[in-house]
N, C-alpha and C positions, 0 to 999 in steps of 0.2 A: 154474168155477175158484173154487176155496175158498183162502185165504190166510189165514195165523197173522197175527197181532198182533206181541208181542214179539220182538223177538232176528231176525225174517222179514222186514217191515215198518220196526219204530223197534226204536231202541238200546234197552238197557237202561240204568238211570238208577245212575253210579258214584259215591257218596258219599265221599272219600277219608279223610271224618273221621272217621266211624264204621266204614269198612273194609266196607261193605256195596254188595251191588248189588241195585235192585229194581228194575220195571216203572214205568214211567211214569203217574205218580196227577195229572199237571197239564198243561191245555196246552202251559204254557212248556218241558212236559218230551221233548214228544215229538219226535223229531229222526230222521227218513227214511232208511235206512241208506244206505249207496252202493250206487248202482243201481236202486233201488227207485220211483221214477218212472218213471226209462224202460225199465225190465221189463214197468213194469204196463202203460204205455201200448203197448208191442209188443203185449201179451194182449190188449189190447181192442181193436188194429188187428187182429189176427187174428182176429176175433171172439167173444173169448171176455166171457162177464160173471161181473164179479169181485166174491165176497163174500167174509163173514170170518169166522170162528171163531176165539173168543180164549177160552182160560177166566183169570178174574179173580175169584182168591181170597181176594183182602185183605181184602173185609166179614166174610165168613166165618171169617178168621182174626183181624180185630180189630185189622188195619193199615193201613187205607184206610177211612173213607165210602163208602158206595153210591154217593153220589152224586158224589162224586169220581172214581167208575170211568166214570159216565155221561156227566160234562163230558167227562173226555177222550176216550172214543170216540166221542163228537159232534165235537169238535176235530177226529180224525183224520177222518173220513168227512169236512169241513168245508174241510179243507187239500188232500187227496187230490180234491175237487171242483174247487178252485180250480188245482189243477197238471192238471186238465181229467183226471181218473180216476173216474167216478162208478160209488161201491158200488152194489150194487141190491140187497143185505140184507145185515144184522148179526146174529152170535148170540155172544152171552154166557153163558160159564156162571160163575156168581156162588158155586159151592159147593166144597165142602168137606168130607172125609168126616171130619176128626178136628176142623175150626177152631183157634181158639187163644183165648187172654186178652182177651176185652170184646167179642167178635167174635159178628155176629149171629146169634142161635140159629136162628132159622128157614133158615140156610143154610148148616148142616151138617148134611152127611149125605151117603150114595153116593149117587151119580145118573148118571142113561145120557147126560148131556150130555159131563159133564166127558172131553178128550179122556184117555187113546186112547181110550174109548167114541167113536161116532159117532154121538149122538144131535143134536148140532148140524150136524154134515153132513147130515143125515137134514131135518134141519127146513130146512135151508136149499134144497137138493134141490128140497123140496114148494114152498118160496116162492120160489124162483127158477125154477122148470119145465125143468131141463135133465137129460139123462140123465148120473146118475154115471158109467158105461162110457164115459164118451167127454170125462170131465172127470177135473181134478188137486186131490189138497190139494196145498199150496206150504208148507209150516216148515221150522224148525229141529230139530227134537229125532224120536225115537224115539216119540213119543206123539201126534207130527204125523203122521209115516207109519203107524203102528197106524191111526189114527183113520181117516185114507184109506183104507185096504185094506179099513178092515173095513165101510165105506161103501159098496165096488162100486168107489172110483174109484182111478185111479195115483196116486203121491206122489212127489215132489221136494222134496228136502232141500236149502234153503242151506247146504253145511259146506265147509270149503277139507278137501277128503281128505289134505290134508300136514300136518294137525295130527293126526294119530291122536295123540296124547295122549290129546287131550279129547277123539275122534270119540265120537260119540252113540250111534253105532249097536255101541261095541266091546263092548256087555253085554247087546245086544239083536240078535241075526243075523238072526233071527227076521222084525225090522222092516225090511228091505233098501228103501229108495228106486229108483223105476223110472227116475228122473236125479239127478244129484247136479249142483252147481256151488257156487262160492266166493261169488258173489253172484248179489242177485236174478236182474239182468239177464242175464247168463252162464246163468242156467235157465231164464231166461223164454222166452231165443233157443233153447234143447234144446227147450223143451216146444213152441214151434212149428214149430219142426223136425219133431219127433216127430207132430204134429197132422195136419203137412200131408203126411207119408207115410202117415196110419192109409187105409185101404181104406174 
């Protein structure tokens, strides 16, 4: 079981001053979405072990410290511990194919990590030893489910289907999720559903 980060995971961080939304760059920031603990905890009473795949573009783009990206995904693994959910690996990808203004040079550039590539599935795969045919990515977005698909494994999308406004998948058909749900838990309960009828 491979799990997004952002928007999957913890909120996104809504600045109302400046009118912007980013990813979460601080502990204090990161805040467990609803559901999200005892999603995860179903998956691991099911048996499954839960890693993560985030890309974290801010160094790269010259909006975050590196190192501000590492406190908090030590945070999260840290919190997720203590609500009795232990990661058994982490993958980050830190790039960027255009960056932006002050943003570190060494971490732009295309690369097979950043999702929809699967290169972090791929490495998590090797360092977790489970067969992707019989495992899920879990995101939000169309580049969560690419990145699954094209790894070997299923994909489950958190999106509530009654906001097709914003649905993710309305510019991407291409990307179709093998479950969909409103929140974690709500998919978490599908994908062991689905688990415990596979052959």
């Amino acid at each position: 079981m491979v799990v997004d980060r952002d928007g999957t995971l913890v909120d996104v961080v809504r600045d109302a001053d400046l009118g912007v939304m980013t990813t979460a760059f601080h502990p204090d920031q990161l805040r467990f979405l609803p559901g999200v603990i005892d999603g995860l905890r179903a998956l691991v009473a099911a048996g499954f072990a839960v890693g993560v795949a985030t890309n974290q573009p801010g160094a790269a783009k010259g909006q975050i410290p590196r190192a501000a990206i590492e406190r908090t995904n030590a945070a999260l693994l840290e919190r997720l511990a203590d609500a009795g959910v232990v990661v058994a690996a982490l993958e980050v990808c830190l790039h960027h194919p255009d960056g932006g203004p002050g943003g570190d040079a060494a971490l732009v550039r295309a690369c097979e990590c950043r999702k929809p590539a699967p290169g972090m599935l791929h490495a998590l795969t090797e360092r977790m030893g489970f067969d992707p045919a019989r495992s899920w990515m879990v995101g939000d977005s169309c580049a969560d489910v690419a990145a699954g698909h094209a790894a070997g494994m299923r994909a489950g999308l958190v999106f509530d289907a009654r906001r097709c406004e914003l649905c993710p998948l309305r510019d991407s058909p291409g990307a179709m999720p093998d479950a969909i749900a409103p929140r974690f838990d709500a998919l978490a309960a599908r994908i062991v559903e689905l688990a415990a009828a596979a052959p």
